[in-house]
Structure formats: structure tokens, C-alpha cells
C-alpha positions as CSV (number, residue, x, y, z in Angstrom):
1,X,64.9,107.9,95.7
2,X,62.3,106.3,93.2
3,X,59.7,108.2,91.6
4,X,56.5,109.1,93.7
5,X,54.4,107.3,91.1
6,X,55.6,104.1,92.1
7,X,55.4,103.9,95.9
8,X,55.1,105.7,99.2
9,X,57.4,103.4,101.0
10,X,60.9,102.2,100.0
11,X,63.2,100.5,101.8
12,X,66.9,99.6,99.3
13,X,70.6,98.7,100.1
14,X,73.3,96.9,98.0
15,X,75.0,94.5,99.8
16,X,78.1,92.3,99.4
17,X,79.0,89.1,100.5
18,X,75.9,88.4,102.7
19,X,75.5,84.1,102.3
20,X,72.9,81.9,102.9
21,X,75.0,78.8,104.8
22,X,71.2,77.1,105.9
23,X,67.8,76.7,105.3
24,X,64.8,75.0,107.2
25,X,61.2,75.2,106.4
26,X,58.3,73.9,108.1
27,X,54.7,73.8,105.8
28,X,52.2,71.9,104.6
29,X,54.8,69.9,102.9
30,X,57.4,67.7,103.8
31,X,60.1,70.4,103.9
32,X,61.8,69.4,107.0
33,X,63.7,66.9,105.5
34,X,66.8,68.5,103.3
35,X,67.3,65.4,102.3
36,X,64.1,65.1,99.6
37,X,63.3,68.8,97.5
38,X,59.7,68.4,96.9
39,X,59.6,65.1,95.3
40,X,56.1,63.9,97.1
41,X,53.8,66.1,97.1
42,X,51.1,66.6,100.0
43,X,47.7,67.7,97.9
44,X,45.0,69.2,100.2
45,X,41.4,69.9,98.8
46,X,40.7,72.8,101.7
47,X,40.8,76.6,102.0
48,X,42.9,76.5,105.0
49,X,45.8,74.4,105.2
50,X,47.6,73.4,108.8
51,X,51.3,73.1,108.8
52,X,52.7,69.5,109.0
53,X,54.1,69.1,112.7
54,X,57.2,67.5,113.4
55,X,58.3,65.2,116.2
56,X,58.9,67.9,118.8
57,X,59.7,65.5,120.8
58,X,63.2,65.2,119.2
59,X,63.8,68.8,119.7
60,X,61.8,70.5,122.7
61,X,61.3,68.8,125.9
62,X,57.8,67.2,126.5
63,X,56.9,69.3,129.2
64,X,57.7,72.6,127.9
65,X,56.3,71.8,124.2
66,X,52.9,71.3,126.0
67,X,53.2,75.1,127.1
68,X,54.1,76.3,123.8
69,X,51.5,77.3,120.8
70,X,52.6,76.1,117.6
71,X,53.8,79.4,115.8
72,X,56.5,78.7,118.8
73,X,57.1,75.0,118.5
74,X,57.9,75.7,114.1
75,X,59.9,78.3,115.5
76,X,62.1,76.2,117.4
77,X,62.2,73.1,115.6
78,X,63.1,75.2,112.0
79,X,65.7,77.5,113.9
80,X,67.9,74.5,115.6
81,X,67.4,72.2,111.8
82,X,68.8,75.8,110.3
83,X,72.0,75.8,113.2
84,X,72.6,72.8,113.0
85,X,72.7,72.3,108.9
86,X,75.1,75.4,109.1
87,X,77.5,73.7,111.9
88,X,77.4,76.2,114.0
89,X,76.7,76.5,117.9
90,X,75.3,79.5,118.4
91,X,74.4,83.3,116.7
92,X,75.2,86.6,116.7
93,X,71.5,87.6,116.4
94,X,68.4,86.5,115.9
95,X,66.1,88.3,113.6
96,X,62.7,87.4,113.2
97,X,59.7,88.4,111.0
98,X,56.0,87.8,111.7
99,X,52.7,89.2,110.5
100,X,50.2,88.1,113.9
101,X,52.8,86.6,116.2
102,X,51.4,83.7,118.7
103,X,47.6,84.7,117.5
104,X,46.4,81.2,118.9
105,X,47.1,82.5,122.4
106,X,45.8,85.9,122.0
107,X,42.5,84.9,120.9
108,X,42.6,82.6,124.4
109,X,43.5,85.6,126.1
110,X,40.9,87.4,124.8
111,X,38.4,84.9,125.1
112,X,39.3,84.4,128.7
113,X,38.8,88.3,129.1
114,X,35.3,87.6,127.9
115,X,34.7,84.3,129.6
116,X,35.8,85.4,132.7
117,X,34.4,89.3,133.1
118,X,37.7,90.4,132.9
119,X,38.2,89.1,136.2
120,X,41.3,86.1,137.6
121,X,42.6,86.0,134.6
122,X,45.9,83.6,134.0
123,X,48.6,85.8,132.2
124,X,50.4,83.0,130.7
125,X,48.7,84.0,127.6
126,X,49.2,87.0,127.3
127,X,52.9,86.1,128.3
128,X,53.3,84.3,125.4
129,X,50.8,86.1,123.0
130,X,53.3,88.9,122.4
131,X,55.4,88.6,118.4
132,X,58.1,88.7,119.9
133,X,57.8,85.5,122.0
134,X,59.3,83.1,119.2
135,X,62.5,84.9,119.4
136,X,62.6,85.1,122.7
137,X,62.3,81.4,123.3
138,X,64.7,80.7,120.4
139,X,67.2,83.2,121.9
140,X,66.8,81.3,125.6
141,X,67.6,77.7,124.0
142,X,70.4,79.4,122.3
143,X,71.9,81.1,125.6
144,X,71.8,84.2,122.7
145,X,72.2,87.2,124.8
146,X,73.1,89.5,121.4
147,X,70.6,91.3,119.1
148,X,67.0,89.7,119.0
149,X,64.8,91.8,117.2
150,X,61.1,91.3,115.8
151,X,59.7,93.0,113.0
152,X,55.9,93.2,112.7
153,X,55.5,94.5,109.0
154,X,52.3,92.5,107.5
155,X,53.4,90.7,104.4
156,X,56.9,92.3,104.4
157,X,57.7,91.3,107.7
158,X,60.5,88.7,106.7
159,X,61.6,91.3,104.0
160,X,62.4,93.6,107.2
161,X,64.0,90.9,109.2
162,X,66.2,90.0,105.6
163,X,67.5,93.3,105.4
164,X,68.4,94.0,108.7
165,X,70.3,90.9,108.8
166,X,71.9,91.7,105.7
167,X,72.6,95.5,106.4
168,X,74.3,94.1,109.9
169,X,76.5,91.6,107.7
170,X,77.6,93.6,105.3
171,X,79.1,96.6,107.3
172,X,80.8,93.9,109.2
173,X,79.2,94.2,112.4
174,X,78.2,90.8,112.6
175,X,79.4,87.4,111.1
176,X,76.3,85.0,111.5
177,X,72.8,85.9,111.8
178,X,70.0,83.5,112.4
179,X,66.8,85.1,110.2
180,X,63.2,84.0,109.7
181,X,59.4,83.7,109.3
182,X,57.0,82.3,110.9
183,X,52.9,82.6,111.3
184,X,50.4,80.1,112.8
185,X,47.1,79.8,112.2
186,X,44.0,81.1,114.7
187,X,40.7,79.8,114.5
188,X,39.0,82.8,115.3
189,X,41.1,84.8,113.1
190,X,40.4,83.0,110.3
191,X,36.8,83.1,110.4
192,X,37.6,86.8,110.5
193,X,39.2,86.2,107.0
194,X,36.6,84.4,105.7
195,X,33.8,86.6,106.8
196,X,35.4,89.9,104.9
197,X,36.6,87.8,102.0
198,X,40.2,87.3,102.2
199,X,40.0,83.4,102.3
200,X,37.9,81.7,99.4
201,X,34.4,80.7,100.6
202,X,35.1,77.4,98.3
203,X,37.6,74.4,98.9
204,X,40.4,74.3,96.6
205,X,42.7,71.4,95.1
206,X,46.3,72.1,95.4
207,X,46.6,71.8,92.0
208,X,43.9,73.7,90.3
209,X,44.5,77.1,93.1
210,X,46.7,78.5,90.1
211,X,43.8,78.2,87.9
212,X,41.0,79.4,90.7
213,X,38.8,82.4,88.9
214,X,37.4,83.6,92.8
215,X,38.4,86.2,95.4
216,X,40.4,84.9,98.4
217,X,43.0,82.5,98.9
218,X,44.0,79.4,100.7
219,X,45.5,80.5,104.7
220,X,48.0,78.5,105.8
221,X,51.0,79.0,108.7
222,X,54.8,78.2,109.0
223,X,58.5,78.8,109.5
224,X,60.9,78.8,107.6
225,X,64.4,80.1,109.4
226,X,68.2,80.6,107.9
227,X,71.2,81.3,108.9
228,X,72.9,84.5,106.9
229,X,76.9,85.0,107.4
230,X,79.1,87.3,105.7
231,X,81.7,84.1,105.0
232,X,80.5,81.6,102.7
233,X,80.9,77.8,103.5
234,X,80.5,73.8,102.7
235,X,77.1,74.3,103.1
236,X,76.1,77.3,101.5
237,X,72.9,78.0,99.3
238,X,73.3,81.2,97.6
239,X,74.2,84.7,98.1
240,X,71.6,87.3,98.9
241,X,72.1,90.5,96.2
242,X,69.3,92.9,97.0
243,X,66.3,93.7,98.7
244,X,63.9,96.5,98.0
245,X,59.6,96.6,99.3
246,X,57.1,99.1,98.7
247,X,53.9,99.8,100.3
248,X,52.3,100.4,97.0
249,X,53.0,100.4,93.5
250,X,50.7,103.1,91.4
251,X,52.3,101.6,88.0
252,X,53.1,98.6,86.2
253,X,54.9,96.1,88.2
254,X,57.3,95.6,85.2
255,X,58.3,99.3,85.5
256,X,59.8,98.5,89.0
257,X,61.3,95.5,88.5
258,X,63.1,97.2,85.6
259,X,64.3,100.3,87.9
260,X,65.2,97.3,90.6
261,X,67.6,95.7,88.4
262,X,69.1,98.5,86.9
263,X,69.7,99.2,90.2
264,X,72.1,96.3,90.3
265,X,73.3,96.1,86.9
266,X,71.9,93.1,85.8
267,X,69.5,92.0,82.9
268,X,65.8,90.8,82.6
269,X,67.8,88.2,80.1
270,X,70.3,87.3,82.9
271,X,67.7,86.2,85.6
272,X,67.7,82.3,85.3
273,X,64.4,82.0,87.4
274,X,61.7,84.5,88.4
275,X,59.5,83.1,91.9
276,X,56.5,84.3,91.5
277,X,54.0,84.6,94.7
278,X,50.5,83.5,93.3
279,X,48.0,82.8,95.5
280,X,45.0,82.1,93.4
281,X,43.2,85.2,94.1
282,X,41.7,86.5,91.1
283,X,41.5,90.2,92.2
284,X,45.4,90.7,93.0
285,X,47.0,88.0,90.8
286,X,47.2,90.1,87.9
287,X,50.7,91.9,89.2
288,X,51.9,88.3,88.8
289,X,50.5,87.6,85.4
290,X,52.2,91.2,84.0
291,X,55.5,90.0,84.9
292,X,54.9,86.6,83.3
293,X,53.3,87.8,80.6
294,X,56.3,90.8,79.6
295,X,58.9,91.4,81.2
296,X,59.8,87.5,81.8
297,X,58.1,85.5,79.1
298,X,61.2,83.8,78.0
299,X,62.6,83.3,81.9
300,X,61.7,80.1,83.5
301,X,58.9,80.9,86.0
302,X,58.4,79.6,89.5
303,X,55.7,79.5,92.1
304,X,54.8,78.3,95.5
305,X,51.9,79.2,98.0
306,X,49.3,76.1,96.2
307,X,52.6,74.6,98.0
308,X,52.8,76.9,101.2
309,X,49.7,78.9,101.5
310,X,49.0,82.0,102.1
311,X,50.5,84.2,105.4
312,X,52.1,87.3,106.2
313,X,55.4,84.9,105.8
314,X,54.6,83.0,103.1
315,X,57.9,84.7,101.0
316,X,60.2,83.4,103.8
317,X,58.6,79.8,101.8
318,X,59.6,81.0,98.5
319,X,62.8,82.3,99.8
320,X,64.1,78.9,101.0
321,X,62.8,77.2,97.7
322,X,64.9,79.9,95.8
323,X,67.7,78.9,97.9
324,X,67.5,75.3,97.3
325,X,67.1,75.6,93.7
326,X,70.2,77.7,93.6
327,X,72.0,75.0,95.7
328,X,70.8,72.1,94.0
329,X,70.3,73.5,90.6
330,X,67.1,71.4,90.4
331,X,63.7,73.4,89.5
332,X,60.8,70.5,91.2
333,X,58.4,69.9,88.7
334,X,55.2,71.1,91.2
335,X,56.3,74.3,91.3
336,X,57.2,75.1,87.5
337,X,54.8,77.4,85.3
338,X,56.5,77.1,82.0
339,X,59.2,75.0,80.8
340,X,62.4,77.1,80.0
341,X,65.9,74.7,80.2
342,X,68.7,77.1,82.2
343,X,71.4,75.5,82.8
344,X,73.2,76.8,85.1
345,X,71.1,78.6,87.1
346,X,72.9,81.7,88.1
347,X,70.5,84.1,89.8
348,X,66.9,83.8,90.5
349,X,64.4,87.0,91.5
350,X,61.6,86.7,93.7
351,X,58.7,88.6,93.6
352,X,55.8,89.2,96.1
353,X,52.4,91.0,97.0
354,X,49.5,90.9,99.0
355,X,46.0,92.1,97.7
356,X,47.8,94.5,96.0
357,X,50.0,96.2,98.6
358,X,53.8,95.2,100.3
359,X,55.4,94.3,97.2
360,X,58.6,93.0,97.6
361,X,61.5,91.9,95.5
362,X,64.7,90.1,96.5
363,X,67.9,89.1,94.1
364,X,69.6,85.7,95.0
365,X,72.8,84.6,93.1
366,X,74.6,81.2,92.7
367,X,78.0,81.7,94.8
């Protein structure tokens, strides 16, 4: 148990031989494709930035698509890219982390509750309002009758679905899990957002978020879905090391990442790259700039959401691109902070809050 200074909520396990064997993101950026790692990138001047839709076509049937809000459709289409990249037919489990779920059809719901006096109302949205509908509808293309499971944990929500995979995998009582995040965006949410301040009044470049002195951040939505086994493979990323979130942190952020990697035995010196979750919000950014500043000065330093965006599953985002950059051993040049050569990259920490609570950190290593 860590010190009561730190945190009021704590959540650690070690794990062995937990593998990443796939990865499939879809975001503002042209992530679908494994075969291209950032190489264009899609600039947005905007506060709020939609996720770029695929052909569903190629992957859910016309008619049912039309049924379907789009937190469900990135579901989809991410979890069968994920299957499929890892070659195998179906899962185990399905374990899935989301901040507001399908919000897109619960504001209809509730609108129609308004509209309509609360009287012959149509319950497909509610049906499909619920955060657990994107497992749900993965599980029923999958014919997965096994362990489908949602966690609902604001911006640690993937962290929650991470380590129950991983807890499951490495006591053996799974092989392969299929993991993810996903969030869509809601128009009447997001004015919600804006009206208290949590999205920046102003539009922002893509470029110049990093550098934004304002309150707020840029919303976005996506998925971004993998496929965990306990038996590395052809196609595997990297292996997953550790996992640790807490509500709060009452003390320097490089105080915990110390105690976090003493708990593994491992080095500030020995991480290769640290992914750092800025979002351009000048109240909360500062935990970022502490551990750039200290504790990894000399590390090469990583970050991602003038890429992503911000959502309650915006790490799942920086979780595959620490995975690919593991894989690849390629650090894209949009997402670099400094300039460090590592060669070869051997493990790679991510790091992640929001507005100053959830923080989250997770230890990836080359296989």
C-alpha cells in the first residue's frame, strides 16, 4: 500500500507474460491503416475534432450500420481490424472501457423525453444508449458467449479494462482477450463542456495545442481496440509490464513514478521513451511538464492528444502508439518533444491525467 499522501485510490499488479499480438485505432488521423505510422498528418484548426470514419461498408452491413451511432460503428470496425491483424477467429473475452458510452443516443433519448412529454416514446434509444452496448454488439458479431464486461471509470476507464485483461491472462484463466476504448462525441454534451470550461472557447492548430497558454482542451472521440494473449506471436507489439491509477496525487508526480518503477525494478535511465498525455490545458499540464522537466529530461519524450484529442479514452490512443513504436522501433516525427537517439527501444512508460485527477501509468516492454 502507497503512502496516503499520494492518493486515495490505487489499483497495482505485476504481471508476466501478458502480449500485445494487435492494435487498431480509429481518430482523427489516418490510423486505420497499419500499413502507414503517422507519416501524413491530418491538421485541424478546431476545438472539437470528429473522428475520421471508415468505410463501414466493408465491415457492417448497410442496413444495420444505419441503426448504429458512431461510438458503435469505431467499435466494430477497430475490434474485427484488431482480430483480424492477430489471426485469430474469435475471443475469450471482451473487455471494454468507456467514459459516456453511446452519449449520441442518450441525448436523443432524452430529448425525445422532452419533445414528446414523456409520452410514446421509441426505446431503441435507450436500447442502445447504455455503455455497455459496444460490447455487446462486438460480442454478437463475434458469436462471443464468454466474459464481456464494461468498465465506466472516467479517464481511467481503459486503464480498468487493461488490467482486468491482464490480471485474467496472467493467472492463466484466459489465453486471448480482446481489450479497448472507445468515446464518441455528443453535441449537446459538448456544449456542456464548453459552457463550464473544459473545452477552449478558442480554435486551435494541431500544431501550436502544445504551446496553447488557455484553460480547456480540444474534445475529440475514438476507438482504439487490442488483442492481449498470454502467448506471444508473429505479430506481436510489445509486452504489457504494469499498470497502476490513482484518483489523486497530493505530491509531485515524479515522486510516484519513482515509487512505480521501483516497484518493478527498473530505472528512470532504462526507460527508452516516456508518452506523455498533454492536452494543451494550461491549468493541468503542469504534471506533464514536472516529469519532462526532472525526472526524464534526458529520456526521449512523446505525446499525442494534438494527434487524438481529448476523451475519457484518449490513453487507449497513446497506448497503441506506444505499441507501434515498440514494434516498429520508429518514434514519428509529429509526435516527438525533444530529440533523444535510443536505439533500441526497449521499454517505453506512459503517463496520463485529467484536470488533475485519474492519473494513470502503464510499463510496455520490447518482447
Amino acid at each position: 500500500m502507497q503512502s496516503s499522501q499520494f492518493l486515495t485510490f490505487n489499483l497495482t499488479i505485476n504481471m508476466k507474460n501478458v502480449y500485445i499480438n494487435s492494435a487498431a485505432s480509429i481518430s482523427p488521423q489516418n490510423t486505420l491503416d497499419n500499413s502507414a505510422f503517422l507519416s501524413e498528418i491530418v491538421s485541424y484548426n478546431d476545438n472539437v475534432l470528429p473522428a475520421l470514419s471508415p468505410n463501414y461498408k466493408e465491415f457492417i452491413p448497410p442496413a444495420a450500420a444505419r441503426r448504429m451511432a458512431k461510438g458503435i460503428k469505431m467499435g466494430i470496425v477497430a475490434s474485427k481490424k484488431a482480430i483480424q491483424e492477430a489471426n485469430v477467429d474469435s475471443v475469450e473475452a471482451i473487455i471494454t472501457g468507456t467514459g459516456m458510452g453511446c452519449v449520441r443516443d442518450s441525448e436523443r433519448f432524452i430529448s425525445a423525453i422532452i419533445d414528446n412529454n414523456e409520452e410514446y416514446l421509441t426505446p431503441t434509444p435507450f436500447i442502445q444508449s447504455t455503455h455497455n452496448t459496444v460490447g455487446g454488439q462486438i460480442a454478437l458479431g463475434l458469436k462471443c458467449k464468454g466474459y464481456n464486461f464494461t468498465y465506466v471509470h472516467g479517464s481511467t476507464s481503459f486503464e480498468a479494462a487493461l488490467l482486468d485483461a491482464t490480471m485474467a491472462l496472467s493467472n492463466n484463466e484466459m489465453e486471448t482477450v480482446l481489450i479497448g476504448g472507445v468515446d464518441e462525441i455528443g453535441e449537446h454534451t459538448t456544449e456542456l463542456h464548453k459552457c463550464i470550461g473544459h473545452i477552449k472557447p478558442e480554435k486551435v492548430t494541431t500544431e501550436e495545442l502544445i504551446d496553447s497558454k488557455t484553460s480547456g482542451t480540444v474534445f475529440s472521440e475514438g476507438a482504439n481496440f487490442f488483442v492481449l494473449s498470454n502467448k506471444d506471436q508473429a505479430s506481436t507489439y510489445a509486452k504489457v509490464i504494469d499498470i497502476q491509477t490513482y484518483n489523486t496525487c497530493k505530491d509531485k508526480i515524479s515522486e510516484l513514478a519513482k515509487v512505480f518503477m521501483k516497484d518493478n525494478n527498473i530505472k528512470p535511465d532504462a526507460i527508452d521513451v516516456v508518452v506523455l498525455g498533454y492536452n494543451g490545458d494550461v491549468d493541468h499540464d503542469f504534471y506533464y511538464d514536472e516529469l519532462k522537466e526532472d525526472l526524464f529530461n534526458d529520456t526521449q519524450q512523446v505525446y499525442y492528444k494534438h494527434l487524438s484529442g481529448e476523451f475519457n479514452t484518449a490513453s487507449s490512443f497513446g497506448f497503441w502508439l506506444a505499441a507501434r513504436i515498440l514494434k516498429q522501433q520508429q518514434i514519428p516525427d509529429a509526435v516527438k518533444l525533444n530529440v533523444k537517439e535510443t536505439t533500441p527501444i526497449k521499454n517505453v512508460l506512459l503517463y496520463n491525467q485529467y484536470r488533475g485527477k485519474d492519473h494513470s501509468f502503464i510499463l510496455l516492454s520490447q518482447c
